[in-house]
PANUTI-870088 format. One record per residue (C-alpha): x, y, z. Coordinates in steps of 0.001 Angstrom, whole numbers, padded with zeros to 6 digits, always signed. Layout:
BEGIN
XYZ...
! end
This chain:
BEGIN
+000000+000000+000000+001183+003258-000943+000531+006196+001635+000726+009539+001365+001140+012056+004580+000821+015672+004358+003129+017381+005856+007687+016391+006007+008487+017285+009726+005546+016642+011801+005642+014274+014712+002552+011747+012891+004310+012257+009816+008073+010764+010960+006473+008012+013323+004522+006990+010151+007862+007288+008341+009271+004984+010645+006408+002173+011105+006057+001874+007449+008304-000525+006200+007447-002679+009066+003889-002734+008154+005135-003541+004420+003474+000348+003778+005503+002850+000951+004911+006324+002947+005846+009055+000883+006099+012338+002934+004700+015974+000470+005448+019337+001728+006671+022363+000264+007362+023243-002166+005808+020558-003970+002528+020800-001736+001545+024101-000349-001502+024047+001709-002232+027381+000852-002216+026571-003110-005247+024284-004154-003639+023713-006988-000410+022483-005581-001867+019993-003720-004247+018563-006346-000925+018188-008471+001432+016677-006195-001136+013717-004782-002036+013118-008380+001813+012928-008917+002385+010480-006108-000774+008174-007325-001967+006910-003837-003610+004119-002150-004412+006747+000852-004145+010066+002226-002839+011143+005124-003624+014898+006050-001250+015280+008933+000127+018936+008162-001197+021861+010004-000857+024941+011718-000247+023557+015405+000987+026912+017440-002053+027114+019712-001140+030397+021308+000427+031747+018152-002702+031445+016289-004445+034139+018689-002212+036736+016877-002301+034790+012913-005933+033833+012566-005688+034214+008994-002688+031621+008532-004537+028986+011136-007601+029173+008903-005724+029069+005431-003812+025994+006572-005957+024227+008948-009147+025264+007046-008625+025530+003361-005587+023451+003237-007018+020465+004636-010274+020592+002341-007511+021089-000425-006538+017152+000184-009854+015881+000956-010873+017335-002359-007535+015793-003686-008557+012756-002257-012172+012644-003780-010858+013271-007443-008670+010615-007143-011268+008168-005635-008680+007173-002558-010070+007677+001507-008265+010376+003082-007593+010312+007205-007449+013585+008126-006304+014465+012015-007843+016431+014313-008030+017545+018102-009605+017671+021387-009378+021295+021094-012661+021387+018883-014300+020690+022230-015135+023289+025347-013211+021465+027815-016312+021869+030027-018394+018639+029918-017688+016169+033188-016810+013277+031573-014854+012369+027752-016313+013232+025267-018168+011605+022473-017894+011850+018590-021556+012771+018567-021298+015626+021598-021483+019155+020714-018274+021107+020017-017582+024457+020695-013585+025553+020547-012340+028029+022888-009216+029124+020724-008381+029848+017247-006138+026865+016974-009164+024818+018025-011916+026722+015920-009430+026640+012395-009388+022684+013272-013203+021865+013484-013218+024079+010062-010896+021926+008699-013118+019248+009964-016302+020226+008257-014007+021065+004587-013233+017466+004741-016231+016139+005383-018050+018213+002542-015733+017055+000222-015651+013411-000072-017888+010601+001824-014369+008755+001812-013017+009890+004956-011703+009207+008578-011733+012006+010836-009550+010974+013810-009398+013416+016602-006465+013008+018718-004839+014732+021847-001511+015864+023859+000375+014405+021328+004470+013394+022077+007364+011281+020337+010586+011135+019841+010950+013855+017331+010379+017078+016706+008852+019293+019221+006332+018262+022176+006073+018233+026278+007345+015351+026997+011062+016328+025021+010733+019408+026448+010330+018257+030196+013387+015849+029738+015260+019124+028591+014550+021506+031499+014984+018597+033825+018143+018550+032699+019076+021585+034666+016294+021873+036887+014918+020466+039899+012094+021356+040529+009345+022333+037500+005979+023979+037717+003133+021999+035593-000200+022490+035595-002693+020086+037281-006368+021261+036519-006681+019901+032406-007175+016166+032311-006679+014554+029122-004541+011655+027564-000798+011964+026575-001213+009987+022694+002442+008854+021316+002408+009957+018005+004194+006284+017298+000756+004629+018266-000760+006978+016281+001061+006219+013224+000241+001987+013837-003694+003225+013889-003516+005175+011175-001955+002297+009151-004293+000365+010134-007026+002662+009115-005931+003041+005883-005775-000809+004848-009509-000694+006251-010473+002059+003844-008949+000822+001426-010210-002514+001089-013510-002020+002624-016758+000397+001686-018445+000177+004835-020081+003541+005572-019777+002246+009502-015760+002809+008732-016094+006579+007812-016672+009653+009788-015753+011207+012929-013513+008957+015427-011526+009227+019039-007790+007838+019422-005593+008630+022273-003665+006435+024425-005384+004424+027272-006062+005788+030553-006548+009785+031637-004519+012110+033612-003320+015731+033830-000237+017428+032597+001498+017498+035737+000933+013557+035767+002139+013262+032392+005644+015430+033711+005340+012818+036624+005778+009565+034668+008387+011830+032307+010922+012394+035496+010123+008646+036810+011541+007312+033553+014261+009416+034042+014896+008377+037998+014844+004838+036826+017462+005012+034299+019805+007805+035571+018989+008677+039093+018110+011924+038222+015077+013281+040647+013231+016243+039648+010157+016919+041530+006932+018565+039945+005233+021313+041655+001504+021525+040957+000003+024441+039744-003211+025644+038292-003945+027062+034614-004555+030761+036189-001176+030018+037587+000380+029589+034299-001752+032229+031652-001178+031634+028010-002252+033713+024524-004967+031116+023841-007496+029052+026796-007431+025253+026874-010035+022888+028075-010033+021971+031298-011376+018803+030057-009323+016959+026758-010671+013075+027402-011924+011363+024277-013646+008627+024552-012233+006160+022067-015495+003673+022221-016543+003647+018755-012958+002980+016849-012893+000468+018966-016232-000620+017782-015152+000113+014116-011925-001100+013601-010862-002818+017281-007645-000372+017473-007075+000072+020819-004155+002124+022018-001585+001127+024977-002320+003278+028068-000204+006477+027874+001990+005773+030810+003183+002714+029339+003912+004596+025887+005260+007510+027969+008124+005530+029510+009195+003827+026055+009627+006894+024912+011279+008099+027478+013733+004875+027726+014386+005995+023700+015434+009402+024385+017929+008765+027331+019579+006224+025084+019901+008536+022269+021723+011022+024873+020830+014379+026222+017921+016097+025040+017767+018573+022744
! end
């Protein structure tokens, strides 16, 4: 199967670069300059180019607080350049899996949240991304919405990289404790996804299209997340460095988040039976990865 991911530097985009050949899957990375998001036509001629099995439409504009001050460039890339490959994908008669977030939701409802519950994004980031949601959708029947949150790995830049690197030199670090959500390895992700795709690709069921939930197993709040980061890191090097619980009106930022990120992940495993290893356990692998590589960076 031939896949193609949106996107050349993205977290998704080099896990999937990594699992494919495993999964006996050609993944063939387009960004600029062959594939602008911001040029329709761009992207229409580079998928053609690359004749597909799938699409992956990984890239996006991902600088939540950022996006408070560039509205404009979160819409045009989130937005328009997502229904760009969805439309891509429709000429071409291939599914397209498009990713998403848990920022599309309020944050406000007690308990995870459900494909079916109402959204209502409290950020730009958030509100470009269920727009990019909706392009997709109107564009081809042939797709797979997959919503994911709090997304780490071993590359590029995310939390859990970033903890190791300030741990590094600090003892003690200030996280927040009041949003509760799932940490989702973007490794895991990229095993779903391929197994999403061969799905798609082989079978019509409308039951296998739509709107889906995949994050890692389990629940738990940032500064739990920087707690099983710095017990990795005790366990292999000795290193202690204690977390210090704060609140989000401790720790203001450009753009809100919910206070509530769980997804419930019920209905892809329903679907397809893809169930994702509980984030701890993900969290430490990781980890264990990046202390053998060396320090962090």
């Amino acid at each position: 199967m031939r896949l193609i991911v949106t996107g050349k530097q993205g977290q998704v985009v080099s896990s999937l670069l990594e699992r494919g050949p495993a999964a006996s899957v050609e993944v063939i990375a387009l960004g600029r300059p062959e594939l602008d998001l911001a040029d329709a036509a761009s992207v229409r001629s580079a998928i053609a180019a690359a004749a597909p099995d799938a699409i992956v439409s990984a890239a996006a504009y991902t600088a939540v607080d950022k996006a408070e001050c560039e509205p404009d460039l979160a819409f045009a890339v989130n937005e328009t350049g997502a229904g760009a490959v969805a439309e891509a994908a429709g000429a071409l008669g291939v599914p397209v899996i498009h990713l998403s977030t848990d920022y599309v939701f309020a944050g406000d409802k007690a308990d995870p949240y459900v494909e079916t519950d109402p959204t209502g994004p409290v950020s730009v980031y958030g509100a470009s991304k269920l727009a990019g949601e909706k392009k997709v959708a109107a564009a081809t029947d042939n797709h797979a919405i997959l919503r994911t949150a709090w997304v780490y790995s071993p590359f590029g830049a995310n939390f859990l990289k970033t903890m190791l690197r300030l741990g590094e030199s600090r003892d003690v670090l200030r996280v927040v404790a009041d949003q509760r959500g799932t940490p989702t390895s973007a490794l895991d992700i990229a095993d779903a996804v391929i197994a999403v795709a061969r799905r798609l690709k082989a079978d019509p069921d409308p039951a296998l299209r739509g709107v889906f939930h995949l994050t890692g197993g389990g629940e738990g709040t940032w500064a739990d997340f920087a707690d099983a980061i710095f017990g990795g890191l005790k366990e292999k090097t000795g290193r202690e460095v204690k977390v210090e619980r704060i609140t989000t009106a401790d720790y203001p930022t450009p753009a809100r988040r919910p206070a509530n990120s769980r997804l419930s992940t019920k209905k892809l495993q329903s679907s397809y039976g893809i169930v994702l290893a509980d984030w701890d356990a993900s969290t430490r692998g990781v980890v264990d990865r990046l202390l053998a590589a060396g320090p962090a960076t």
